[in-house]
Chimera marker file (.cmm) of the C-alpha trace (Angstrom):
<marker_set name="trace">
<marker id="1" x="252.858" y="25.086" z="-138.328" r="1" g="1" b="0" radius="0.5"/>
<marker id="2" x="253.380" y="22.023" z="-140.888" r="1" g="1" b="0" radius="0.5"/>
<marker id="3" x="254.700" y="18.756" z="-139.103" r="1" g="1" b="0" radius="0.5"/>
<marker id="4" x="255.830" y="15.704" z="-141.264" r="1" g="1" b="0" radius="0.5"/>
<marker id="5" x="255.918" y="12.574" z="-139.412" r="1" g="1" b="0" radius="0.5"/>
<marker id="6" x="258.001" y="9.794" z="-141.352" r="1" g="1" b="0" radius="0.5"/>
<marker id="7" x="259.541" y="6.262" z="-141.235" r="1" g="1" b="0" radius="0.5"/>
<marker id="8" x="259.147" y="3.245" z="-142.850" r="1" g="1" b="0" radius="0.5"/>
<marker id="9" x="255.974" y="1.073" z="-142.989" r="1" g="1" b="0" radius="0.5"/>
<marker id="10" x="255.470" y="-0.231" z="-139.459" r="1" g="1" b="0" radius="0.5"/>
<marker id="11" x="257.235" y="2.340" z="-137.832" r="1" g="1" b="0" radius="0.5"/>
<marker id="12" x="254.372" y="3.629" z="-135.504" r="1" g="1" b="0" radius="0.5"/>
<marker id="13" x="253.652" y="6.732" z="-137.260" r="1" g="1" b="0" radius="0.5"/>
<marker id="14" x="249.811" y="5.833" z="-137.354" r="1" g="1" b="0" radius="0.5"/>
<marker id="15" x="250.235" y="5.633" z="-133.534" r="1" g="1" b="0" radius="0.5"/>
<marker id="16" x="252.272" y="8.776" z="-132.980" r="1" g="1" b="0" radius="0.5"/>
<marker id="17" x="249.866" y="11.233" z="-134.971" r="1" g="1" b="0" radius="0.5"/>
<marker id="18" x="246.562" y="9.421" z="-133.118" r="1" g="1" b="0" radius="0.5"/>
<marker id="19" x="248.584" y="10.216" z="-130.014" r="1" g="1" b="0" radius="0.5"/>
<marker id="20" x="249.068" y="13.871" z="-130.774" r="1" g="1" b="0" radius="0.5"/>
<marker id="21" x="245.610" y="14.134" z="-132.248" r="1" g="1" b="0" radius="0.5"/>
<marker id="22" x="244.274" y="13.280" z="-128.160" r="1" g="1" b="0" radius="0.5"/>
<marker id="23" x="246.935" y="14.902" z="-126.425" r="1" g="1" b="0" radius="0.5"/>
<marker id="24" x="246.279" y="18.478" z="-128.763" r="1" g="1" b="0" radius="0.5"/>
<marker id="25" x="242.225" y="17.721" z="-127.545" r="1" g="1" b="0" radius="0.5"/>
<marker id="26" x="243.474" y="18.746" z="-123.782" r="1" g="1" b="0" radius="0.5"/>
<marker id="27" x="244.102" y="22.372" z="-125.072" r="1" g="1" b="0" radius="0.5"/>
<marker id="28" x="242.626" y="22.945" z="-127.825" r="1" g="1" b="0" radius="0.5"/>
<marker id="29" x="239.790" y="25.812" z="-128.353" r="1" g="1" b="0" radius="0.5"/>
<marker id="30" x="238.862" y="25.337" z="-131.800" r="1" g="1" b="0" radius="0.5"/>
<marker id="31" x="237.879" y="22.395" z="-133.727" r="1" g="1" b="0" radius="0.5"/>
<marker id="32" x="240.176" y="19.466" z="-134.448" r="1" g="1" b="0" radius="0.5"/>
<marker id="33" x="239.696" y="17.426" z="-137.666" r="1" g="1" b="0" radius="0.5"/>
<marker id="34" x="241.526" y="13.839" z="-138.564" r="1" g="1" b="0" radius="0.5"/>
<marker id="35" x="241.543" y="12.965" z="-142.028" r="1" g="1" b="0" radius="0.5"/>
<marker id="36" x="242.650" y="9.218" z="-143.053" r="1" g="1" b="0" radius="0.5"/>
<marker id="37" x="241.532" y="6.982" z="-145.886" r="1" g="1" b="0" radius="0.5"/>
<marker id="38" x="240.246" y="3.738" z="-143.432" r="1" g="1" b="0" radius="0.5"/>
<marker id="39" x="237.911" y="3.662" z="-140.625" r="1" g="1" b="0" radius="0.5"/>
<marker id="40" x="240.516" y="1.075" z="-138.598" r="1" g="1" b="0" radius="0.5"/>
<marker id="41" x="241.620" y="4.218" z="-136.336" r="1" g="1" b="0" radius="0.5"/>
<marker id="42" x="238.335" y="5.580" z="-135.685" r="1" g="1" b="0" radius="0.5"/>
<marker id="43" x="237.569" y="4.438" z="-132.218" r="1" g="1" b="0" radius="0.5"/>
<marker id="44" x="241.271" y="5.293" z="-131.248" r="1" g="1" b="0" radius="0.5"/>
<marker id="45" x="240.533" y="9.102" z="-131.079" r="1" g="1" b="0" radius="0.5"/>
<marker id="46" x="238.455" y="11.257" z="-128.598" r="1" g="1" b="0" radius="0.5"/>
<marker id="47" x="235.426" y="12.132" z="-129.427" r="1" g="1" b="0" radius="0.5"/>
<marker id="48" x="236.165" y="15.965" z="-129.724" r="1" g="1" b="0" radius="0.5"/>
<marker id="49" x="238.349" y="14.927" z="-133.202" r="1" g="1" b="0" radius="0.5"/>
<marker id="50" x="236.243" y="14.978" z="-136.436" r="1" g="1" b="0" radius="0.5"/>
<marker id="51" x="237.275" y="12.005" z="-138.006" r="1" g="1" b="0" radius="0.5"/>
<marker id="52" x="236.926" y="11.825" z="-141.823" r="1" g="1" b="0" radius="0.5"/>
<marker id="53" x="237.421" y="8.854" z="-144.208" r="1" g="1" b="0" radius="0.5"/>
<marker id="54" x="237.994" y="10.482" z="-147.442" r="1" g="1" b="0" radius="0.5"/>
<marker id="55" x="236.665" y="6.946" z="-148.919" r="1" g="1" b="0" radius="0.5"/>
<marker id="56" x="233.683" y="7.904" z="-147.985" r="1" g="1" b="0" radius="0.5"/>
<marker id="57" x="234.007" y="11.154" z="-150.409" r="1" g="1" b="0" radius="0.5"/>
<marker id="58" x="235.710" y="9.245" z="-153.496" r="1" g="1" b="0" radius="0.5"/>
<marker id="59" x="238.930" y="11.502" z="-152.966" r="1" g="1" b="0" radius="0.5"/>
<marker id="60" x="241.418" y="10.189" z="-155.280" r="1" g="1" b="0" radius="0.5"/>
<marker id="61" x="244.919" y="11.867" z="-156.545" r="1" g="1" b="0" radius="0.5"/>
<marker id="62" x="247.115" y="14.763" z="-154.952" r="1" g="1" b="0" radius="0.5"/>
<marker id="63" x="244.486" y="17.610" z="-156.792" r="1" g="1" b="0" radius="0.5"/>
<marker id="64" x="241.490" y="15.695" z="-155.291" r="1" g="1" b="0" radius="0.5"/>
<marker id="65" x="243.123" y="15.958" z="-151.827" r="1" g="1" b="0" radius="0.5"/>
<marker id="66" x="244.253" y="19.113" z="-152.004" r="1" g="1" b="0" radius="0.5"/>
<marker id="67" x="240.688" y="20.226" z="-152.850" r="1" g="1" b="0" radius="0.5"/>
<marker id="68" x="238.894" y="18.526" z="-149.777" r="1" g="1" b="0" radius="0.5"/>
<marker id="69" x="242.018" y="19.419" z="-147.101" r="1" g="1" b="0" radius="0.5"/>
<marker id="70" x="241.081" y="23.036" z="-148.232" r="1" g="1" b="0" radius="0.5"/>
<marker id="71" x="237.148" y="22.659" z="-147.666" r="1" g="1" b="0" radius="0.5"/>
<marker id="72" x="237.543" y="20.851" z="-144.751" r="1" g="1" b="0" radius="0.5"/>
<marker id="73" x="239.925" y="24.137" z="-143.400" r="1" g="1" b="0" radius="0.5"/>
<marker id="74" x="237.090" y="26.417" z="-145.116" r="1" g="1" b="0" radius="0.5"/>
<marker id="75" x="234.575" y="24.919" z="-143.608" r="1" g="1" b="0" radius="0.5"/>
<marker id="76" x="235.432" y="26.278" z="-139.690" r="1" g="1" b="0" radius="0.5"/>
<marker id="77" x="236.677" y="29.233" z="-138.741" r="1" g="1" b="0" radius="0.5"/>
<marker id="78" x="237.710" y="27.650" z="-135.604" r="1" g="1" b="0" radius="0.5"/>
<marker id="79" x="239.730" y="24.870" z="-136.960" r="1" g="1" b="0" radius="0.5"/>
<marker id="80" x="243.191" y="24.681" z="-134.783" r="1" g="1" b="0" radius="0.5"/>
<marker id="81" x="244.366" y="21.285" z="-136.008" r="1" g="1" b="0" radius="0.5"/>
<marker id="82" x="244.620" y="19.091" z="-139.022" r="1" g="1" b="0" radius="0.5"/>
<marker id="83" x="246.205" y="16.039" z="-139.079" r="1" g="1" b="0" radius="0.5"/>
<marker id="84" x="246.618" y="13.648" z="-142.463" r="1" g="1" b="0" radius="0.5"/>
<marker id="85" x="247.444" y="10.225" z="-141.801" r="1" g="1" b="0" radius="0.5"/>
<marker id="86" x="249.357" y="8.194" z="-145.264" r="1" g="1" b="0" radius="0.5"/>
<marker id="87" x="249.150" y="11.252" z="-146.841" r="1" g="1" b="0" radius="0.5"/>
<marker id="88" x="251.125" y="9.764" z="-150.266" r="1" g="1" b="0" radius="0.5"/>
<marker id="89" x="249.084" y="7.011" z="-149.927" r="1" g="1" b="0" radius="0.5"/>
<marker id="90" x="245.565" y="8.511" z="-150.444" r="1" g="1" b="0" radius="0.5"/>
<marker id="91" x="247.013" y="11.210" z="-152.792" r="1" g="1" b="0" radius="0.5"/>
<marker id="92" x="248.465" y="7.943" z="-154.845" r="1" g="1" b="0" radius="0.5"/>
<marker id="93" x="251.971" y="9.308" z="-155.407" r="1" g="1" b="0" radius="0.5"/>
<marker id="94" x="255.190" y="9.260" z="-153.895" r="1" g="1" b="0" radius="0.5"/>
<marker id="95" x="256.213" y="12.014" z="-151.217" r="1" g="1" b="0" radius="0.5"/>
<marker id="96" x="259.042" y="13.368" z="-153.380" r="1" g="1" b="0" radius="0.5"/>
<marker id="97" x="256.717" y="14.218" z="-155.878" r="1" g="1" b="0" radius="0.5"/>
<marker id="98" x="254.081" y="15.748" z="-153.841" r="1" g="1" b="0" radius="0.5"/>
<marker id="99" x="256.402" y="19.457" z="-153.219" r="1" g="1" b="0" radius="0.5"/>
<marker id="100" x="253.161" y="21.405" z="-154.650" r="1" g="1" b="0" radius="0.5"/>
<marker id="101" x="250.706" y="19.895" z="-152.385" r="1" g="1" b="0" radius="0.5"/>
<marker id="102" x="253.339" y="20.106" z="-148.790" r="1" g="1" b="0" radius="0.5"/>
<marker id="103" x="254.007" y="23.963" z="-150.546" r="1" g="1" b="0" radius="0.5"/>
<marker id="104" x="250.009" y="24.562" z="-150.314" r="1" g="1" b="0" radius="0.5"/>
<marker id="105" x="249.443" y="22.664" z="-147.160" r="1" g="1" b="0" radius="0.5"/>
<marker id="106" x="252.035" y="24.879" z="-145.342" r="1" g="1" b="0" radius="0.5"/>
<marker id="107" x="250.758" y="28.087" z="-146.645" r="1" g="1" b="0" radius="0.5"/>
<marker id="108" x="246.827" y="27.473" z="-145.412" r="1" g="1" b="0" radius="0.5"/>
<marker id="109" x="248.227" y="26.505" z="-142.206" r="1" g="1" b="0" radius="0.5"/>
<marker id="110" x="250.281" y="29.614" z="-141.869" r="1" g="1" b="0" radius="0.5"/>
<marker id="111" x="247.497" y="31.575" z="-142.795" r="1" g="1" b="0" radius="0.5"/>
<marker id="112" x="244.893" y="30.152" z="-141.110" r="1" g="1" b="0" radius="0.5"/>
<marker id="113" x="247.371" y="29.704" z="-138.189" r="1" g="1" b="0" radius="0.5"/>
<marker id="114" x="246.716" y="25.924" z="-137.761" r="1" g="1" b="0" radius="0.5"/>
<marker id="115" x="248.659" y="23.031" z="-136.425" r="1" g="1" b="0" radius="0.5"/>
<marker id="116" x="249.097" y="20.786" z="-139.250" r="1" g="1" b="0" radius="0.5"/>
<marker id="117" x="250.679" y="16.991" z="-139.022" r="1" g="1" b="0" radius="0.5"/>
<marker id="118" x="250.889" y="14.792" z="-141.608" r="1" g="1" b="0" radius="0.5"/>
<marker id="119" x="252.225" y="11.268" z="-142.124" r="1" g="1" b="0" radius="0.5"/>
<marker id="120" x="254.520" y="9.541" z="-144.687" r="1" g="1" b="0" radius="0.5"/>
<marker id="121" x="255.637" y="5.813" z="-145.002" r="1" g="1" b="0" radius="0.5"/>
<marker id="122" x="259.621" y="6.754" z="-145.858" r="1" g="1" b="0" radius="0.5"/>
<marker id="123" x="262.764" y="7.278" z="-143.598" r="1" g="1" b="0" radius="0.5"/>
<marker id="124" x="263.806" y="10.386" z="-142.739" r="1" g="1" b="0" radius="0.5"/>
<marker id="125" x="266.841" y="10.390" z="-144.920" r="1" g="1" b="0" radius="0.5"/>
<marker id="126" x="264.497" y="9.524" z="-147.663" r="1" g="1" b="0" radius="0.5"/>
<marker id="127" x="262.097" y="12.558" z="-146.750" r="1" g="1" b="0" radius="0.5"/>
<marker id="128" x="262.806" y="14.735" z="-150.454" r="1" g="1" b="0" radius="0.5"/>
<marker id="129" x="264.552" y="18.049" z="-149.557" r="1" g="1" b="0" radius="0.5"/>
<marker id="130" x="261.086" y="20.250" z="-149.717" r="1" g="1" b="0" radius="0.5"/>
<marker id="131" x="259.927" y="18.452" z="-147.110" r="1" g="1" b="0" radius="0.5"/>
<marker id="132" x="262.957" y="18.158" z="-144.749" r="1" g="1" b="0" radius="0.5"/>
<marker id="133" x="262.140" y="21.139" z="-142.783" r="1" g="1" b="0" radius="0.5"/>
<marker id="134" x="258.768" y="19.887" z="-141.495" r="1" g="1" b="0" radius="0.5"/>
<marker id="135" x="260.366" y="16.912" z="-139.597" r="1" g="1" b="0" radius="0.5"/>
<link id1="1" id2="2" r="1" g="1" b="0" radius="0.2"/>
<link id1="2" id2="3" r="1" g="1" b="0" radius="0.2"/>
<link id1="3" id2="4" r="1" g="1" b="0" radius="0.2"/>
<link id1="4" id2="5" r="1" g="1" b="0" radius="0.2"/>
<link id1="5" id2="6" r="1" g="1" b="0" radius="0.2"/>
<link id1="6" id2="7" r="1" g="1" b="0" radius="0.2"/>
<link id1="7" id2="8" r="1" g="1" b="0" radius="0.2"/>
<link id1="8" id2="9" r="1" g="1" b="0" radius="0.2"/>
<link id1="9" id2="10" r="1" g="1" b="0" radius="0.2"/>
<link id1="10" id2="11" r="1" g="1" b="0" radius="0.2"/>
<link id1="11" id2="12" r="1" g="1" b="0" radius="0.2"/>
<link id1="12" id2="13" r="1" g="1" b="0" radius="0.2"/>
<link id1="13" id2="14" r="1" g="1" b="0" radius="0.2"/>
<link id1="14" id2="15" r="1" g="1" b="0" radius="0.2"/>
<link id1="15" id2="16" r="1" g="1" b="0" radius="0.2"/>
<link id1="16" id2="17" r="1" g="1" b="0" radius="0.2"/>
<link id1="17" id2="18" r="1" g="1" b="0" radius="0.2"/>
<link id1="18" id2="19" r="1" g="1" b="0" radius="0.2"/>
<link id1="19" id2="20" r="1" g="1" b="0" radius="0.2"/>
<link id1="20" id2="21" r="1" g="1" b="0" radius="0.2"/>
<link id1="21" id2="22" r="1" g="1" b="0" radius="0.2"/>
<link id1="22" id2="23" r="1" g="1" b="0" radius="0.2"/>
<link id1="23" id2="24" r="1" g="1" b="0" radius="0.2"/>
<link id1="24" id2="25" r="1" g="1" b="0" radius="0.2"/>
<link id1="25" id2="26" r="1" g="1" b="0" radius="0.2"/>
<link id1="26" id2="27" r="1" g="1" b="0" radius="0.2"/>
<link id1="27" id2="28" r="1" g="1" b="0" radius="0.2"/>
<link id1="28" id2="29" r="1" g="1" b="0" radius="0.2"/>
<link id1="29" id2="30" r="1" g="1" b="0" radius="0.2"/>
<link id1="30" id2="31" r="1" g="1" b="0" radius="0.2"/>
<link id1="31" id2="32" r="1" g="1" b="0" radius="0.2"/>
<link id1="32" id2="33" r="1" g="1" b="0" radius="0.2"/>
<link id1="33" id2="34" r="1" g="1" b="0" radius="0.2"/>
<link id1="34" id2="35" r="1" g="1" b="0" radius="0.2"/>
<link id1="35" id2="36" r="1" g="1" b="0" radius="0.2"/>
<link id1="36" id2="37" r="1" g="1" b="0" radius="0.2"/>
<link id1="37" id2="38" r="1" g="1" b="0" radius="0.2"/>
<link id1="38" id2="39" r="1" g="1" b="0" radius="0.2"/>
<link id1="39" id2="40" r="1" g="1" b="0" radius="0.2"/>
<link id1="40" id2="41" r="1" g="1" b="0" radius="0.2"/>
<link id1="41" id2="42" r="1" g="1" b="0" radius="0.2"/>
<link id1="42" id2="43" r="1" g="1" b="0" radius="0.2"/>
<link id1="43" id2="44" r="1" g="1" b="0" radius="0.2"/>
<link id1="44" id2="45" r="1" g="1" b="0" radius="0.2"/>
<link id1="45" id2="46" r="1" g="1" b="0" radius="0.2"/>
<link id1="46" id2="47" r="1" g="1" b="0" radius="0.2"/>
<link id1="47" id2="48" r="1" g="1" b="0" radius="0.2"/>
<link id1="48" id2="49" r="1" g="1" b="0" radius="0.2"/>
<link id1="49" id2="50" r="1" g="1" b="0" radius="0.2"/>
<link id1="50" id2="51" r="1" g="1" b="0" radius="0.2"/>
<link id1="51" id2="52" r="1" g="1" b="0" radius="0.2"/>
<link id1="52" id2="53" r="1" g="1" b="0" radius="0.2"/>
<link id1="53" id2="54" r="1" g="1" b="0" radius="0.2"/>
<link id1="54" id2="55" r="1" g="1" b="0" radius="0.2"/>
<link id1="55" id2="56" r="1" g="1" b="0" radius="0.2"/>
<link id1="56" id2="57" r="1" g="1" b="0" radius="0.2"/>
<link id1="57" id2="58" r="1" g="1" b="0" radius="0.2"/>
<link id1="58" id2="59" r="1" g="1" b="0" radius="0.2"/>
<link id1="59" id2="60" r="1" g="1" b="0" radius="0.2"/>
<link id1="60" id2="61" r="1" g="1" b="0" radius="0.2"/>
<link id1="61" id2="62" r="1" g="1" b="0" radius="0.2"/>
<link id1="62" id2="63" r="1" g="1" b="0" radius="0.2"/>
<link id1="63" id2="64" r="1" g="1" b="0" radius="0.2"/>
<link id1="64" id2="65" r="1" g="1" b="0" radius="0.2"/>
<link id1="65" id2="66" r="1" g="1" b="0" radius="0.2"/>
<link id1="66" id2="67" r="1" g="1" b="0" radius="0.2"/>
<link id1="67" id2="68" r="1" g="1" b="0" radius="0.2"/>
<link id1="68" id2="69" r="1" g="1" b="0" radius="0.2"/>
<link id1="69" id2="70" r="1" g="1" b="0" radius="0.2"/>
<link id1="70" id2="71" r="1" g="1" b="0" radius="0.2"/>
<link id1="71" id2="72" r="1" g="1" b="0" radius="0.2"/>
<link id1="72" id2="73" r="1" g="1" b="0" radius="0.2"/>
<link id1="73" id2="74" r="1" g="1" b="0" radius="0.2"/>
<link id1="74" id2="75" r="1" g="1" b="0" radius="0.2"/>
<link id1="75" id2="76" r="1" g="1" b="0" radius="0.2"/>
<link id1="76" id2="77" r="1" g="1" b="0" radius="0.2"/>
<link id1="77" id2="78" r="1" g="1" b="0" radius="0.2"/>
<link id1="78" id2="79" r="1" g="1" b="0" radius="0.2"/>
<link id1="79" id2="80" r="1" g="1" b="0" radius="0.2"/>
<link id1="80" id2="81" r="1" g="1" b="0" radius="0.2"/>
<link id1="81" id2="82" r="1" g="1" b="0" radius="0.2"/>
<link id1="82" id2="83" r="1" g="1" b="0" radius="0.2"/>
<link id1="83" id2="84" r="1" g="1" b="0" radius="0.2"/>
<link id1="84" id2="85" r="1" g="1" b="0" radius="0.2"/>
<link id1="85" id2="86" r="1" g="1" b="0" radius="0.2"/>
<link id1="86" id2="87" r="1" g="1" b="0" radius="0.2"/>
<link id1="87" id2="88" r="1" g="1" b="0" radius="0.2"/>
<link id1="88" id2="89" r="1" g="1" b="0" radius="0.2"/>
<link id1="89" id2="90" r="1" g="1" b="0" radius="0.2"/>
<link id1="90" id2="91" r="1" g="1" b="0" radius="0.2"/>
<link id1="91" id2="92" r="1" g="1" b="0" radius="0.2"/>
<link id1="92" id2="93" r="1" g="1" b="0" radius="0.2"/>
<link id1="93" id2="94" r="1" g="1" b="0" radius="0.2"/>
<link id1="94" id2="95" r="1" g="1" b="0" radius="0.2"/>
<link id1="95" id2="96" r="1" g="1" b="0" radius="0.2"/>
<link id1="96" id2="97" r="1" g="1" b="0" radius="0.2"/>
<link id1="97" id2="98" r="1" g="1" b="0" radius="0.2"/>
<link id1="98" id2="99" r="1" g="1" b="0" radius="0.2"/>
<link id1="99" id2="100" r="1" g="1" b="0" radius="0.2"/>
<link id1="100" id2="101" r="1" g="1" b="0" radius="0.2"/>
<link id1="101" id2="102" r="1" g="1" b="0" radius="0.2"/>
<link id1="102" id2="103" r="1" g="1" b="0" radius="0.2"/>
<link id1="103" id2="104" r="1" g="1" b="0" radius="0.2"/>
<link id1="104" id2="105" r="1" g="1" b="0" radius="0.2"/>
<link id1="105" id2="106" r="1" g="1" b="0" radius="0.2"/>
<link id1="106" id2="107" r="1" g="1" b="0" radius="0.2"/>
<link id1="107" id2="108" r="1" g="1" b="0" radius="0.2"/>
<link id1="108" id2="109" r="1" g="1" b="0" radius="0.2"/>
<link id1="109" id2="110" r="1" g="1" b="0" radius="0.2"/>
<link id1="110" id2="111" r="1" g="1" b="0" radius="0.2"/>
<link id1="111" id2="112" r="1" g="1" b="0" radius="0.2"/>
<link id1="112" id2="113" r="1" g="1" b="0" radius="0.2"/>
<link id1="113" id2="114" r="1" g="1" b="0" radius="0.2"/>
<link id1="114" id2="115" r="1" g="1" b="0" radius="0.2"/>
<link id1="115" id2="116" r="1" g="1" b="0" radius="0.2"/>
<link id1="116" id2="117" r="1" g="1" b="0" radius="0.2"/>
<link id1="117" id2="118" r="1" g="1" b="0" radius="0.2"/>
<link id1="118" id2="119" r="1" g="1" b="0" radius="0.2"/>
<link id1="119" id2="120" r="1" g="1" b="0" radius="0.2"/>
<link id1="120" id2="121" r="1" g="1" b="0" radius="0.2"/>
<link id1="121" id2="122" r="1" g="1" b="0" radius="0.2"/>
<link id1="122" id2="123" r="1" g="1" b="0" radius="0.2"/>
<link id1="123" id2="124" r="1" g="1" b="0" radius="0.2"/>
<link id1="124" id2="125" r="1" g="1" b="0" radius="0.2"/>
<link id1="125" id2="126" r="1" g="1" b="0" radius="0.2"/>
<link id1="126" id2="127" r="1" g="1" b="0" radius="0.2"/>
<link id1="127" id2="128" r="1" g="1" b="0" radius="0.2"/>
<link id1="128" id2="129" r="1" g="1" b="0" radius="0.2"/>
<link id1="129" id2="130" r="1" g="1" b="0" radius="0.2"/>
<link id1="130" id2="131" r="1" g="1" b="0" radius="0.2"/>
<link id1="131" id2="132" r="1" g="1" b="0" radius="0.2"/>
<link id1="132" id2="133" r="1" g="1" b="0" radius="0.2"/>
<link id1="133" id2="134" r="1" g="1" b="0" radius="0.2"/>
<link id1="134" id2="135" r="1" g="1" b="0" radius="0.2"/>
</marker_set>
């Protein structure tokens, strides 16, 4: 399952995906793995969430992220939930030009049957066609 959470800068969507990140911890079984580009939000999350910078791994561009959301699925078994916060911003390119990368994202977590949210700074009406059914 692929989940798109949008809205404009400011809108709380930062808040919203930390607050499904702890609420998922109360049922989860396998591993649960946060993956933003700033440690700000760190100390906001349980302690059963993997939190990853990807600053810390020099992940630049939509290929680059791609790449490391894939290892980091690879490398559990177990893993139940993903969640990407400002995914356009660390891939460095607008959402409606980021259909490959929502395309892959949404196939892994169908076939690893994971719980996938991500984040985007853009209304809803603004959300490209692609990517309208993951709202």
């Amino acid at each position: 399952m692929l989940k798109i959470i949008c809205g404009p800068k400011g809108s709380g969507k930062t808040k919203k995906i930390i607050d499904a990140a702890n609420a998922a911890v109360q049922n989860a079984k396998g591993h649960l793995a946060f993956i933003t580009d700033t440690k700000r939000y760190m100390y906001d999350l349980k302690r059963d969430i993997r939190f990853i910078d990807v600053s810390d791994y020099s992940v630049a561009g939509e290929d680059a992220l791609c790449g490391f959301i894939k290892g980091v699925i690879a490398g559990s078994y177990d893993n139940e939930y993903v969640f990407v916060d400002g995914i356009a911003r660390i891939a460095g390119k607008n959402i409606k030009d980021m259909a490959q990368l929502i395309y892959m994202i949404d196939k892994v977590s169908e076939m690893r049957n994971l719980n996938t949210y991500l984040t985007c700074s853009c209304a809803p009406e603004d959300l490209p066609e692609f990517a309208q059914k993951y709202l």
